[in-house]
C-alpha positions in Angstrom: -21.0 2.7 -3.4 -19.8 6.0 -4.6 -17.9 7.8 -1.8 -18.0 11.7 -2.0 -15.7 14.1 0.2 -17.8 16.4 2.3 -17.2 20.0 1.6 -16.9 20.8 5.5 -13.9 18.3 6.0 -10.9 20.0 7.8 -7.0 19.4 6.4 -4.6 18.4 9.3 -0.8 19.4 8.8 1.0 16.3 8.3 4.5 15.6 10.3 7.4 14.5 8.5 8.5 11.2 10.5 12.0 10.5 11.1 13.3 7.3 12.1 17.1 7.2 13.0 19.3 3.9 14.0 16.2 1.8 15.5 16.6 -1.4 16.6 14.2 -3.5 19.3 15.2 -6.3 21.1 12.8 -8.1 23.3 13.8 -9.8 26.7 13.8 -13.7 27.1 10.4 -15.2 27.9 11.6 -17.5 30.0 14.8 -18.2 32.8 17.7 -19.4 30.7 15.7 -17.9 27.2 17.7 -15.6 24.7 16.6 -12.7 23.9 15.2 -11.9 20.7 16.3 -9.4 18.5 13.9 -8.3 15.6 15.0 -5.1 14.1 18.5 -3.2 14.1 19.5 -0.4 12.7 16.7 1.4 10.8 16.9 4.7 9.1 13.9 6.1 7.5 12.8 9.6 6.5 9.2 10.0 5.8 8.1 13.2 3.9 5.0 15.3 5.5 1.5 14.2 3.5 3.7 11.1 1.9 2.2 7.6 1.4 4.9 4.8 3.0 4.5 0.8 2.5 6.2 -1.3 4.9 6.4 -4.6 3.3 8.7 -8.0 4.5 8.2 -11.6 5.1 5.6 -12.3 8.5 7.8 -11.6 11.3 10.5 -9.5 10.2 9.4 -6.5 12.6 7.3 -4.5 10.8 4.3 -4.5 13.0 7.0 -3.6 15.8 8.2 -1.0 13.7 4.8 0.2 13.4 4.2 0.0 17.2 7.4 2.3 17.5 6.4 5.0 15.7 3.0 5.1 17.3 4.6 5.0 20.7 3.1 1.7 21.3 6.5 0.4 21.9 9.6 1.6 22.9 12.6 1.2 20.7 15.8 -0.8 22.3 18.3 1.9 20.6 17.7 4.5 18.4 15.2 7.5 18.5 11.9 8.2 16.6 11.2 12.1 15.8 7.9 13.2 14.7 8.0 16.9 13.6 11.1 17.8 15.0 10.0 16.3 18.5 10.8 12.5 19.8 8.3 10.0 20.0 7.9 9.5 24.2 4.9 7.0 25.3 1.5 7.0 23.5 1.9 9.9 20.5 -1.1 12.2 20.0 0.2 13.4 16.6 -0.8 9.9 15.4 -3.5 7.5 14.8 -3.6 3.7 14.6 -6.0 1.3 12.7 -5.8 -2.5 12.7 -6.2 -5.3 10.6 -9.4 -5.7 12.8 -11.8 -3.0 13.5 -12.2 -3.7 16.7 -15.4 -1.9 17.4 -17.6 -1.9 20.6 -20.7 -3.7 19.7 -23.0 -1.9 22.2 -22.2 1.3 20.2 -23.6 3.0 17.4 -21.8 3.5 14.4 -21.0 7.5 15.2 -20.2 6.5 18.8 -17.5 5.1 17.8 -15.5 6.9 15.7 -16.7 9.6 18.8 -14.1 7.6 20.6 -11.6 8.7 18.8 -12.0 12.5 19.1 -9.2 14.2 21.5 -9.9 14.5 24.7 -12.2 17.7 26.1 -13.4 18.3 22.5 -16.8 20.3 22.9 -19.6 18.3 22.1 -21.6 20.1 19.7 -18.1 20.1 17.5 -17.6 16.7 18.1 -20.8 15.8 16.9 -20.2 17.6 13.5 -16.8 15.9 13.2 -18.6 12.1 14.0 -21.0 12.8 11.2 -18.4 14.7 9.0 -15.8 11.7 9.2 -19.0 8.9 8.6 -19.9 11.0 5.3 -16.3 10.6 4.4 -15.8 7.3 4.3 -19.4 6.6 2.5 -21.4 6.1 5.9 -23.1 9.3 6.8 -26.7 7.1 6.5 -25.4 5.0 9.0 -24.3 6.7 11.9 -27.1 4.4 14.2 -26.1 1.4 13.3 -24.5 -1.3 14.9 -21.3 -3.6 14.0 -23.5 -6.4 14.2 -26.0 -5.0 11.2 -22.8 -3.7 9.0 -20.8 -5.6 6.6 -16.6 -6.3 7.4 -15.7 -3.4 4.9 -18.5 -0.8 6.4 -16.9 -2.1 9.9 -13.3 -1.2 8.4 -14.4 2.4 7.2 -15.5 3.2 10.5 -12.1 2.1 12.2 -10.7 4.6 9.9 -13.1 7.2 10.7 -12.6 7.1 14.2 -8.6 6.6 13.4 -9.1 10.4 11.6 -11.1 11.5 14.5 -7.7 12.0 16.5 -6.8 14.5 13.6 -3.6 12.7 13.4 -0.6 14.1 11.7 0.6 10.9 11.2 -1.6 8.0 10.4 -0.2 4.6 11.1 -2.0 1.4 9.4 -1.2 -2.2 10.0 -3.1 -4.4 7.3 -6.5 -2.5 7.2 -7.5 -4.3 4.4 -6.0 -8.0 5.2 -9.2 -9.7 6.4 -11.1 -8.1 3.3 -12.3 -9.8 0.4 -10.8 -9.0 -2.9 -13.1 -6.5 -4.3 -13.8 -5.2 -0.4 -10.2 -4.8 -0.5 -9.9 -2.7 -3.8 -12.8 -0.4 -2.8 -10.8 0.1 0.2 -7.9 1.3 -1.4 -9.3 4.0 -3.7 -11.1 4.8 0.0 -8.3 5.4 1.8 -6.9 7.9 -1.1 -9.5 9.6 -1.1 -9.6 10.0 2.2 -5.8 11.2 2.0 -6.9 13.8 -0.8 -9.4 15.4 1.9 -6.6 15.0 5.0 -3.5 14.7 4.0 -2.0 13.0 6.9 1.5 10.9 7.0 1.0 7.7 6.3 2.8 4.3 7.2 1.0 1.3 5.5 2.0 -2.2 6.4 1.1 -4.8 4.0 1.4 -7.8 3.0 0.4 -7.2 -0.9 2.8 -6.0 -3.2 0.2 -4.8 -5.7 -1.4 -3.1 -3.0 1.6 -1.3 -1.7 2.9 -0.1 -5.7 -1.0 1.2 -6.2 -0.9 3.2 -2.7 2.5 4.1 -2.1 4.8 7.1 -3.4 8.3 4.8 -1.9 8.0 1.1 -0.4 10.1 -0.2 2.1 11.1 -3.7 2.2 12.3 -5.5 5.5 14.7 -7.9 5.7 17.5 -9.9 6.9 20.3 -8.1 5.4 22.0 -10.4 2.5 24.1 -13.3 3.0 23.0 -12.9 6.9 22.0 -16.2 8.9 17.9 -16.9 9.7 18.2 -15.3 13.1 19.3 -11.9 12.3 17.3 -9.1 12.9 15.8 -6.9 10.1 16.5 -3.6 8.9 15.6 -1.8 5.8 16.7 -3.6 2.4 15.2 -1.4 -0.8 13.4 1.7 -0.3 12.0 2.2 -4.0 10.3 5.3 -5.2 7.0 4.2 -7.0 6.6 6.6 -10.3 3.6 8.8 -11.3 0.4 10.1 -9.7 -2.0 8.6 -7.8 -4.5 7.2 -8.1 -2.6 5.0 -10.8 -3.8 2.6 -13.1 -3.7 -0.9 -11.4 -3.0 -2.6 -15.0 0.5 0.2 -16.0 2.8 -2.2 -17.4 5.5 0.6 -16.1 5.0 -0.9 -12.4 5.9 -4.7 -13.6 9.5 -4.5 -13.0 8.7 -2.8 -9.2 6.9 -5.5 -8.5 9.6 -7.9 -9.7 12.1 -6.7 -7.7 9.9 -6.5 -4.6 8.9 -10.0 -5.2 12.1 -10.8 -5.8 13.2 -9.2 -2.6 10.8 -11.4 -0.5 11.9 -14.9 -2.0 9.8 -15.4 -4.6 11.1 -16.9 -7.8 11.0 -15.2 -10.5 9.1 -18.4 -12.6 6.7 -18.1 -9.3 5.9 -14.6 -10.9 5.2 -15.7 -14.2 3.1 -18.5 -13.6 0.4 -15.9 -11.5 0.1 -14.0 -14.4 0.2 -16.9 -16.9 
């Protein structure tokens, strides 16, 4: 379905995110336990309006990262600034969406992304904004619908609705489009682009797709154990590259091929690995 940007939709000034020295350490579970220390020493600088992957093997911290900059999670050293002001507790500048939508199922479609509009927000506007955000994202003839009658993809536009009905500055996305099926999952992505286009908020991406994150992404960061380190180090940032020309770019550009090789490379995959997808 063709998705077509409302003429009413607001921009939102995006916040530059800064991310200076972070590490998080997380207490023993248990009397006589160790603790557990997953990142250390991360320094990021994220440009206002700019597209950022997070990408690193499963449990290298970049969910926690993620959590961090939201203000889900505290850092164990370090400080996050959002526009010039530290992150502190839950952050109203952003907005969060999961790899799950995570939708009431007693609710309509429009009630809720309605549950993501700021608190005290009049509710004749609020209305407007429910049914401005659902047009967005291809839904407007949807809005009484329940999760139960929509598909997983119609489910994940309306998690991102009611993610952009905080007006974040920032918006924060931890695998949106991991539980979707491949061509779901491509629709999603020129979605979420275009829904950048009409609201340029921050974003932090985490994925898990290196495809995904070169076709989105103006830099992507890869997490890791620094090199030579032992298995139990903790993470911090390894490559940060800078993925060339506009978006939305053509999934095929041969120009992106060696990117992706030295991301894959990054993560442990051999380079015959490589070849032998693409054989």
């Amino acid at each position: 379905m063709a998705i077509t940007t409302p003429t009413a939709v607001r921009s939102h000034p995006a916040h530059p995110v800064s991310v200076r020295g972070v590490g998080r350490t997380f207490a023993p579970r248990s009397r006589g336990g160790h603790a557990h220390r997953v990142l250390t020493g991360v320094d990021l600088e994220i440009g206002a309006g700019e597209i950022v992957a997070l990408i690193g093997a499963s449990g290298c911290g970049k969910s926690t990262l993620l959590r961090q900059v939201s203000g889900l999670d505290a850092p164990s050293e370090g400080t996050i600034v959002i526009d010039d002001a530290p992150v502190a507790g839950v952050d109203p500048r952003c907005a969060v969406a999961f790899q799950e939508p995570r939708l009431l199922p007693w609710r309509t479609l429009a009630q809720n992304v309605a549950l993501g509009l700021p608190r005290g927000t009049d509710r004749s506007a609020g209305d407007r904004r429910v049914h401005e955000l659902l047009e967005l994202v291809g839904l407007g003839q949807c809005t009484q619908y329940r999760p139960r009658q929509i598909s997983g993809g119609m489910a994940q536009r309306t998690s991102l609705a009611r993610a952009l009905a905080r007006n974040p500055g920032v918006l924060v996305l931890d695998e949106p489009f991991g539980a979707l099926d491949a061509l779901t999952r491509l629709k999603m992505q020129d979605l979420l682009l275009e829904v950048h286009a009409a609201e340029p908020a921050t974003v932090l991406l985490v994925t898990h797709d290196v495809d995904e994150a070169l076709y989105l992404a103006d830099r992507v960061v890869l997490l890791g154990r620094p090199e030579g380190s032992g298995p139990y180090e903790p993470a911090t940032v390894r490559t940060v590259l800078t993925v060339p020309g506009a978006r939305p770019r053509d999934r095929g550009d041969a120009g992106l091929a060696h990117l992706r090789a030295r991301l894959l490379d990054g993560l442990g995959v051999p380079s015959h690995h490589q070849s032998a997808q693409h054989a």
